[in-house]
C-alpha positions as CSV (number, residue, x, y, z in Angstrom):
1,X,-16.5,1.4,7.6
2,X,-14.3,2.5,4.2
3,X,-14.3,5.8,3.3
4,X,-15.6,5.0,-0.2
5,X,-18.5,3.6,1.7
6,X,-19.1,6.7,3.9
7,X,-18.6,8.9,1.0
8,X,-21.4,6.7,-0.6
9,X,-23.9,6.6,2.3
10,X,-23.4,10.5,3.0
11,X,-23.9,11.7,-1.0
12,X,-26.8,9.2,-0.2
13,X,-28.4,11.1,2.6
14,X,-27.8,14.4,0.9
15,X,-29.3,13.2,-2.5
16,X,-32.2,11.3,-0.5
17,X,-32.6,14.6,1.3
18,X,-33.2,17.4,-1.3
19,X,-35.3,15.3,-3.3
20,X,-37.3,14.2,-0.4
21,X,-38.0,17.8,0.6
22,X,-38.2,18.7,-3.6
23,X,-41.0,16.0,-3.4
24,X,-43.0,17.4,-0.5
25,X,-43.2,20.7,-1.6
26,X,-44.0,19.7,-5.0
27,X,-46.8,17.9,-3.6
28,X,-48.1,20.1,-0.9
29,X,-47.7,22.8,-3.5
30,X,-49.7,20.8,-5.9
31,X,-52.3,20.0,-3.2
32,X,-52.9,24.2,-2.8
33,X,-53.3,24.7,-5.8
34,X,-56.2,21.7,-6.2
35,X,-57.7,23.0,-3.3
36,X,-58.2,26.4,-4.2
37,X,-59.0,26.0,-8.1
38,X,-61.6,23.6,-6.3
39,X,-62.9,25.9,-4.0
40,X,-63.2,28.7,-6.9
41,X,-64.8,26.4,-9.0
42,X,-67.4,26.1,-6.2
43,X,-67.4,29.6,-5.7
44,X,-68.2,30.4,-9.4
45,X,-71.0,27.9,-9.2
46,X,-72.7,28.9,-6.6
47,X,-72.5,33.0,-6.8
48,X,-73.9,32.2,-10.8
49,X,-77.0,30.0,-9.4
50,X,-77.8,32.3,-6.6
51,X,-77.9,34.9,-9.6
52,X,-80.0,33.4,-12.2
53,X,-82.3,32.7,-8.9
54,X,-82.3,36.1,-7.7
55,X,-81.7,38.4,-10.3
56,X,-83.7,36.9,-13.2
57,X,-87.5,37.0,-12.7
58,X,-88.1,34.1,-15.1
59,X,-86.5,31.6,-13.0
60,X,-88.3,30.1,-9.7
61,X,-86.7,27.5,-7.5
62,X,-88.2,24.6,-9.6
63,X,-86.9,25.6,-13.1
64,X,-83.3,26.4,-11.4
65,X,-83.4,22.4,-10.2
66,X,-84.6,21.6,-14.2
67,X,-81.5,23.9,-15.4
68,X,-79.0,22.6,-12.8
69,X,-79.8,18.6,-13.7
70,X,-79.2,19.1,-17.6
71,X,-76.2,21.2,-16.5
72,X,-73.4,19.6,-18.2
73,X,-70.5,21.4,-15.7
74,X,-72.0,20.0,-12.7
75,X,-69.6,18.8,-10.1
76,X,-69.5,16.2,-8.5
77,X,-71.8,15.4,-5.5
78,X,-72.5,19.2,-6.4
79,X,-75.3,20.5,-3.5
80,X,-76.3,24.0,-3.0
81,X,-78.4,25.7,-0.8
82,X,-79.6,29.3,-0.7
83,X,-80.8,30.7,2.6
84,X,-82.9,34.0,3.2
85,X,-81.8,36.5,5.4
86,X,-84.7,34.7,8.0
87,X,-82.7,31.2,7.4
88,X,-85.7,30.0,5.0
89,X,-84.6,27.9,1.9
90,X,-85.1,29.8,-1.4
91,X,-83.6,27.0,-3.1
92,X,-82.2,23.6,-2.3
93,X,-80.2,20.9,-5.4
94,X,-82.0,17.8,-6.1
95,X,-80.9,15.0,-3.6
96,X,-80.4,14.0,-0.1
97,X,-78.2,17.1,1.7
98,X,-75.8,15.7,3.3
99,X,-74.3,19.0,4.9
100,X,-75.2,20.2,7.8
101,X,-76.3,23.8,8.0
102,X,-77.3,25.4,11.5
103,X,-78.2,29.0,12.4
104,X,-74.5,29.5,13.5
105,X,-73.1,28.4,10.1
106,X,-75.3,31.3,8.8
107,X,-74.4,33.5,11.0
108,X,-70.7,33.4,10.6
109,X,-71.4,32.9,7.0
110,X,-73.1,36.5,7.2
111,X,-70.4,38.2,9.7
112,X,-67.2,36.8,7.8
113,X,-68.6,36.5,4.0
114,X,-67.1,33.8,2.9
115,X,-66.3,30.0,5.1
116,X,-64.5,27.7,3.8
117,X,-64.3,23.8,5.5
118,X,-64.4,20.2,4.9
119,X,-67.3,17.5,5.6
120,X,-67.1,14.3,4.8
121,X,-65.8,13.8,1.6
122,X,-67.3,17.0,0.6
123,X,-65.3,20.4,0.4
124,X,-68.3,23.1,1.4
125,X,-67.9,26.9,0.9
126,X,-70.5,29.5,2.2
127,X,-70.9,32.5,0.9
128,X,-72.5,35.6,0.9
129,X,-74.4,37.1,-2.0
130,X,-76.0,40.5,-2.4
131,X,-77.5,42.6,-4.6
132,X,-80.1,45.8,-4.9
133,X,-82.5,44.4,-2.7
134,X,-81.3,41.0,-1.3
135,X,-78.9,39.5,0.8
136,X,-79.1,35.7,0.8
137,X,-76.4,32.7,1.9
138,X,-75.5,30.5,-0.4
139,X,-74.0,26.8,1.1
140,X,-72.0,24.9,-2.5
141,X,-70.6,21.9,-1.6
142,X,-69.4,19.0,-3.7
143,X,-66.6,16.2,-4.0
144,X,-63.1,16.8,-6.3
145,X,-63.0,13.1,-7.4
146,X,-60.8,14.6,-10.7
147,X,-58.3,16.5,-8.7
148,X,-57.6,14.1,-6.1
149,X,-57.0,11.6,-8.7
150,X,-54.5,13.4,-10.4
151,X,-53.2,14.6,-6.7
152,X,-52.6,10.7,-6.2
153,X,-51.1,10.2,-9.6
154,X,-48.8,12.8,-8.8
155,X,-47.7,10.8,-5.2
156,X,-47.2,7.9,-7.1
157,X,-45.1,9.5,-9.4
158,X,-43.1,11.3,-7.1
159,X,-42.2,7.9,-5.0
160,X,-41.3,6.3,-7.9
161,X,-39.0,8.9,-9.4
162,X,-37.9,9.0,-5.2
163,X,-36.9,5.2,-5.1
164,X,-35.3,5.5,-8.2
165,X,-33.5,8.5,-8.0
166,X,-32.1,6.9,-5.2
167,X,-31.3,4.0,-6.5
168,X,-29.3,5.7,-9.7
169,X,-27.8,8.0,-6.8
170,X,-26.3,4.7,-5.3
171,X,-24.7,3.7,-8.1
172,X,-23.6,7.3,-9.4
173,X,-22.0,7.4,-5.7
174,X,-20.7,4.4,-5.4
175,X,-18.7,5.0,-8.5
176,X,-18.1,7.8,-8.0
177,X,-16.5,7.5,-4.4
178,X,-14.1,4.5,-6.0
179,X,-13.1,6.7,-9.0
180,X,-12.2,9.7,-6.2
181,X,-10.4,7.7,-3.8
182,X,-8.2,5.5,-6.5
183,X,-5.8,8.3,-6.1
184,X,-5.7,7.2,-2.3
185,X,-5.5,3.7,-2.8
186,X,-2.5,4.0,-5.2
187,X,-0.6,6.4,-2.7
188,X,-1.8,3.7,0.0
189,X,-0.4,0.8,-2.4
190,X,3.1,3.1,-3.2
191,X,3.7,3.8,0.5
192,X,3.2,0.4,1.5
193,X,5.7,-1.3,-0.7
194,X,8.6,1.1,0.8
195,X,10.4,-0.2,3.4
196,X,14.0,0.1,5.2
197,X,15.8,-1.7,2.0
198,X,14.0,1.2,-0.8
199,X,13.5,4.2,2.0
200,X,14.8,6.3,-1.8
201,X,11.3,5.1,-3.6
202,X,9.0,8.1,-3.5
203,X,5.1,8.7,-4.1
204,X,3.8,9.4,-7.8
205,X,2.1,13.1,-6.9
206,X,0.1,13.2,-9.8
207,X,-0.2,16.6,-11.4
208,X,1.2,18.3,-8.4
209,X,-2.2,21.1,-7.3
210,X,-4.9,19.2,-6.2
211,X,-4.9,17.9,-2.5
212,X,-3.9,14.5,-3.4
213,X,-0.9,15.7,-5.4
214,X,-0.1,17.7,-1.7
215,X,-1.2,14.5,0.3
216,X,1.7,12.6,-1.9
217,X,3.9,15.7,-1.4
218,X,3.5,15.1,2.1
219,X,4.7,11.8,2.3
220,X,7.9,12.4,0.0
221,X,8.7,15.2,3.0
222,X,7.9,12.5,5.3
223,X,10.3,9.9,3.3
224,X,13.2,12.3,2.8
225,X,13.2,12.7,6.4
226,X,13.0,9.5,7.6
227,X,15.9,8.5,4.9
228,X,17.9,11.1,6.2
229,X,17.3,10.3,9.8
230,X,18.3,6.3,9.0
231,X,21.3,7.6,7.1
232,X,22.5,9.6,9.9
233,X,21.7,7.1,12.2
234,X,23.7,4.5,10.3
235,X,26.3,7.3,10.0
236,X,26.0,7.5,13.5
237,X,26.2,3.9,15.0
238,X,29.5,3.6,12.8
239,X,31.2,6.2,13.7
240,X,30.5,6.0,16.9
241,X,31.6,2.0,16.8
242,X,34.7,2.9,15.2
243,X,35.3,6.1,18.2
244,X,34.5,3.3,20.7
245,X,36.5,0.7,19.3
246,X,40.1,2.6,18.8
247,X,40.1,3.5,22.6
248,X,39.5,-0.5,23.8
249,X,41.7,-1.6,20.6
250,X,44.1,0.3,22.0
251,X,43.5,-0.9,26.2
252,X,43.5,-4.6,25.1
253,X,46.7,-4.1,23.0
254,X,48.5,-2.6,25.5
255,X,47.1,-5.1,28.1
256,X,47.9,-8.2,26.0
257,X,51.5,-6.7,25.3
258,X,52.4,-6.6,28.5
259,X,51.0,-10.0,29.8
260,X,53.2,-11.5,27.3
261,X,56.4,-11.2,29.8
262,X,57.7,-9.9,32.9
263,X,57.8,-6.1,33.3
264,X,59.4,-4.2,35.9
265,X,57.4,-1.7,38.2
266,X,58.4,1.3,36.1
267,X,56.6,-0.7,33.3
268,X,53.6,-1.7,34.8
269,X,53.5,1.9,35.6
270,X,53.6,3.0,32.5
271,X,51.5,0.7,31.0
272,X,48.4,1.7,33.7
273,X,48.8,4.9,33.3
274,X,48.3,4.3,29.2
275,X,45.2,2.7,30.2
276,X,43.6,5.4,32.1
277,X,44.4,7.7,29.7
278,X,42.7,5.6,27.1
279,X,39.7,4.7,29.6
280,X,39.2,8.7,30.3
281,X,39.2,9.3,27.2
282,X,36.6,6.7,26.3
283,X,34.3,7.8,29.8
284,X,34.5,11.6,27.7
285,X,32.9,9.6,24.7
286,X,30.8,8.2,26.5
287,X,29.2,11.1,28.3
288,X,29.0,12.9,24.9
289,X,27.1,10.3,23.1
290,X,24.9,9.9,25.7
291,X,24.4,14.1,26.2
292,X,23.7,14.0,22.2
293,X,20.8,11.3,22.7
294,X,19.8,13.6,25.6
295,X,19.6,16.2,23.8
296,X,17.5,14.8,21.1
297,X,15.0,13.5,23.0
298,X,11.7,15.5,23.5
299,X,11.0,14.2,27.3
300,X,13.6,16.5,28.3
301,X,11.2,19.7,27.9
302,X,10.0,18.4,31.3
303,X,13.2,19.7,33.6
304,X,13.1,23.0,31.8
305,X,13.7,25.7,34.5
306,X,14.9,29.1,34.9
307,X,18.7,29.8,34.5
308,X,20.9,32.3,35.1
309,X,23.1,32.4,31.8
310,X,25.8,34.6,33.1
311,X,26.4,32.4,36.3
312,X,26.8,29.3,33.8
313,X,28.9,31.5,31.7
314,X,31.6,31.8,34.7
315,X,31.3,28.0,35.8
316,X,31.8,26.9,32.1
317,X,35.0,29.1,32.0
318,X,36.7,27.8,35.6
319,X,35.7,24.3,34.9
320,X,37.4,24.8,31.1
321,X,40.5,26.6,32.6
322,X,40.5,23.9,35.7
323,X,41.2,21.2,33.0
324,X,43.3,23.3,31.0
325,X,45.6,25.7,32.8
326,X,46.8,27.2,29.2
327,X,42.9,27.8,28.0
328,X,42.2,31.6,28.6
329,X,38.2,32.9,28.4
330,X,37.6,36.3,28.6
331,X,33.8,37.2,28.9
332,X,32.5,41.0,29.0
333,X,28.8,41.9,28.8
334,X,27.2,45.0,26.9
335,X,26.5,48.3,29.1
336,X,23.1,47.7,27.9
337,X,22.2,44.6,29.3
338,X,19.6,44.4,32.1
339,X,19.7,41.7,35.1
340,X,16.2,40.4,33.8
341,X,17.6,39.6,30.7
342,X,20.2,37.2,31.4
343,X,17.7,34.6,32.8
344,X,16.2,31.5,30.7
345,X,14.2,28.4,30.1
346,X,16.0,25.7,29.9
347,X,18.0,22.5,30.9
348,X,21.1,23.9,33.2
349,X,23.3,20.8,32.1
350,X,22.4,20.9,28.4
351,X,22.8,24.8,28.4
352,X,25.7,24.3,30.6
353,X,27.9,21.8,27.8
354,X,26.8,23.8,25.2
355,X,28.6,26.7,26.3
356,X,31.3,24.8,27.6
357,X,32.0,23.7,24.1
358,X,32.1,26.5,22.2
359,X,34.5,27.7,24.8
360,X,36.8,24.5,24.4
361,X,36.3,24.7,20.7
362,X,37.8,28.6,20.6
363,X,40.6,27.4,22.6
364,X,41.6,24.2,21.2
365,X,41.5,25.1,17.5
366,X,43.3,28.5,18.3
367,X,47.2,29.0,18.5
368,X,47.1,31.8,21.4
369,X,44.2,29.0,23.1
370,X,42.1,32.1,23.7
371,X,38.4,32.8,23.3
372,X,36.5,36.0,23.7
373,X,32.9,35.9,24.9
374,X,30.9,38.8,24.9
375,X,27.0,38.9,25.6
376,X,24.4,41.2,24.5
377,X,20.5,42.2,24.8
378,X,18.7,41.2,21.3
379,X,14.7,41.4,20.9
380,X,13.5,39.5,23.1
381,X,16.2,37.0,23.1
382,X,19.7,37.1,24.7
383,X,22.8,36.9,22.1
384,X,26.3,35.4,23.0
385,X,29.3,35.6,20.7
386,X,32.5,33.5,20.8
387,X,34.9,34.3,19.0
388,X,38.8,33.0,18.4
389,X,41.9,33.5,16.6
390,X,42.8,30.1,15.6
391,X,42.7,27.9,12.1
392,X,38.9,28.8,10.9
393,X,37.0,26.3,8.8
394,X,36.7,26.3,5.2
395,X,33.4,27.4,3.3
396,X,32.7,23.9,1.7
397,X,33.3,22.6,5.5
398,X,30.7,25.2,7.5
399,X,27.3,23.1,6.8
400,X,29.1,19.7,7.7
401,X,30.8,20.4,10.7
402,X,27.2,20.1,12.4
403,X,27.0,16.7,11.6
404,X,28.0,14.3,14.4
405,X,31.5,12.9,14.2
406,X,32.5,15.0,11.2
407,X,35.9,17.0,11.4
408,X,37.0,19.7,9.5
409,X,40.2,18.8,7.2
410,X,42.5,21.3,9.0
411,X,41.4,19.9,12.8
412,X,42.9,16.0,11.9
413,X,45.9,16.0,13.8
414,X,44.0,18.0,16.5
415,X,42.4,15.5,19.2
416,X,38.8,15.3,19.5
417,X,35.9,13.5,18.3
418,X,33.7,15.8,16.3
419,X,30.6,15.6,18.5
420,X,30.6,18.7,20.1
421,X,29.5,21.3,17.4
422,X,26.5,18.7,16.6
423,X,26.0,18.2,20.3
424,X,25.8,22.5,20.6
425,X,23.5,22.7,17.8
426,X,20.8,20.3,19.1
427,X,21.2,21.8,22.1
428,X,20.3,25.1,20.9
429,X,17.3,23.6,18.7
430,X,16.0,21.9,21.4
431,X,16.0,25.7,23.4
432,X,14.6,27.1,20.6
433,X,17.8,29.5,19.8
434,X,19.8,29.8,16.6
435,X,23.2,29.0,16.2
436,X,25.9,30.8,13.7
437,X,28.9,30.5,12.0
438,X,31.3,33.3,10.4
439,X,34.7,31.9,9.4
440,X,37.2,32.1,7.5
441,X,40.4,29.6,7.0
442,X,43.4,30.9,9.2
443,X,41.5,33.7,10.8
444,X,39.9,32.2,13.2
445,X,36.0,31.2,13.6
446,X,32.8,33.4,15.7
447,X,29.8,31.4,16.8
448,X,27.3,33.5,17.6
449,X,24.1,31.6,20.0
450,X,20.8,33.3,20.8
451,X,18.2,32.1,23.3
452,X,15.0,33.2,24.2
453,X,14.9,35.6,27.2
454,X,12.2,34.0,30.1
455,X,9.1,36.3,29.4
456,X,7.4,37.7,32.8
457,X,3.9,37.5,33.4
């Protein structure tokens, strides 16, 4: 079911609902109020006879019954009776009586002074009437033909105006519901007509406060991320074609140059060794591309475990210094820093090239190859600085050197491939750190990494 048509059906029910309920208590209302302007009408009839009967000396049982026929404010079906105190009847309307009146009636009639109940289609009241000298019971009973007509008008009424309240409540809702949700079914229409060839089309948000305006405002959040993610991917499967391609260029040149004629030993040699190079080089791209879609996939949560950052610290620094004899790491930890607080969550091989690359990255881009680590207790987290002496980056550069593949215009002639700042920071992201950069060109460059400390229950 549509939503217009829920919306419809529910403002329905609730409509249906209050005037439902609005109609029964106007009704039962209604029916009080007939019943006891009835029942005092009653009551004023009969407390009047039983007075002209027993108060006026004039008036005898038969001239009452004369009085009461030519009484023009006679109810209808009107009977009353008037009992003695021995149950003996003073006086009795002309007509068959068709109420029943035992000694008990009288009794309770007597103890409670006044009863009240139903008989037929007859409403009867008993009362008690006294005066100086007499105490006598006095049974009025007689039919409300006038206010249960109008009582029965009034139902009638009431379903009508019901059934077509309803009806007009329908139709209200119905348009209503359309005129409400058109907002939705344009932003429905807008968002389906963008696709991968106009990802830079955007929703209309309207006048910008209401909650569709914020719905629409959503979705142009939604769309700039999704453009940015294709551009970077198309960024990405470029550059990373072109980093590819220059290392088996470069194999199958070399390879097809030397088929072309006879080489000596010392040639073939050479020519081998060329080739590793240039296959070792593309395993290392290889590895980093596939640690960057590692590291950007959320599955990898699942082998987070607890590390020891200082022990990765001094792996990351012998492996570095293994490769590169002429690399120098120095790390020192603050006087501060407690055993507890060098352990995290985490991936150990994601942790593990991250640090390995800011370590590379102070040596390779710094003329004395040095970097200087120092680590330190933060709130709650665990800080690491490195810091070098080499070429720096320049302001304009520091956002974009986080992107994959870019180099900064001062690192060209330096080799590399640009993935290993981007690689660091998604790392860090994906460990829920920070990641910082203070620079300046020809004066070298300070990273500064925090991760969360492992809590203890």
């Amino acid at each position: 079911m549509q939503i217009r048509d829920k919306l419809t059906f529910l403002f329905l029910l609730i409509v249906a609902l209050i005037m439902g309920a609005s109609s029964l208590a106007i009704y039962y209302l209604s029916a009080q109020y007939r019943k006891q302007e009835f029942y005092e009408r009653i009551e004023n009839k009969a407390r009047n006879v039983a007075k002209l009967l027993i108060e006026v000396e004039e008036v005898d049982a038969e001239l009452l019954r004369k009085i009461e026929e030519n009484n023009p404010v006679s109810l209808p079906n009107e009977e009353i009776t008037i009992f003695d105190y021995q149950n003996q009847v003073l006086y009795s309307s002309e007509g068959v009586q068709t109420v029943e009146v035992n000694e008990a009636l009288l009794n309770r009639i007597r103890l409670e002074g006044e009863v009240r109940f139903v008989f037929g289609n007859q409403e009867v009241l008993g009362v008690l009437f006294t005066d100086q000298y007499d105490r006598v019971v006095v049974v009025a009973s007689a039919t409300d033909i006038f206010g249960y007509r109008k009582l029965n008008n009034l139902r009638n009424v009431l379903f009508i105006v019901f059934g077509a309240g309803l009806l007009f409540t329908f139709i209200s809702g119905r348009i209503f519901a359309q005129r409400t949700l058109s907002p939705i079914s344009r932003v429905i229409a807008q968002v389906d007509a963008i696709g991968i060839s106009n990802l830079s089309s955007r929703v209309d948000e309207g006048n910008q406060t209401d909650e569709l305006a914020q719905l629409a405002g959503t979705f142009n959040d939604m769309l700039d991320r999704l453009e940015e993610a294709f551009k970077l991917q198309k960024n990405f499967i470029a550059n990373a074609s072109h980093e590819l391609r220059t290392p088996l260029t470069s194999i199958t040149g070399q390879l097809e140059v030397t088929l072309l004629s006879e080489r000596s030993a010392e040639d073939y040699k050479r020519t081998v060794n060329s080739v590793l190079d240039d296959i070792k080089n593309l395993n290392y791209l290889s590895n980093r591309l596939l640690l960057l879609a590692q590291a950007s996939s959320e599955s990898v949560e699942s082998s987070f475990g607890s590390i020891r950052v200082d022990e990765l610290l001094w792996q990351s620094a012998g492996e570095l210094q293994k490769r590169n004899p002429s690399y120098k790491v120095s790390i020192s930890f603050n006087e501060d820093l407690e055993d507890d607080q060098m352990t995290i969550v985490g991936n150990e091989q994601l942790i593990k090239t991250a640090l390995l690359n800011l370590m590379d990255n102070g040596c390779k881009y710094s003329d004395p190859h040095e970097v200087q680590v120092s680590v330190e207790p933060g709130r709650g987290r665990l800080v690491l600085t490195f810091r070098d002496f080499g070429i720096g980056i320049d302001e304009e550069e520091q956002e974009l050197i986080f992107e994959p593949f870019h180099r900064g215009s001062n690192a060209q002639n330096i080799k590399g491939h640009g993935i290993g700042l981007s690689l660091v920071q998604r790392i860090v992201k994906l460990h829920e750190g920070t990641l910082t950069l203070i620079s300046k060109k020809g004066k070298g460059s300070t990273f500064t990494l925090t991760l969360p400390v492992e809590k203890k229950n």
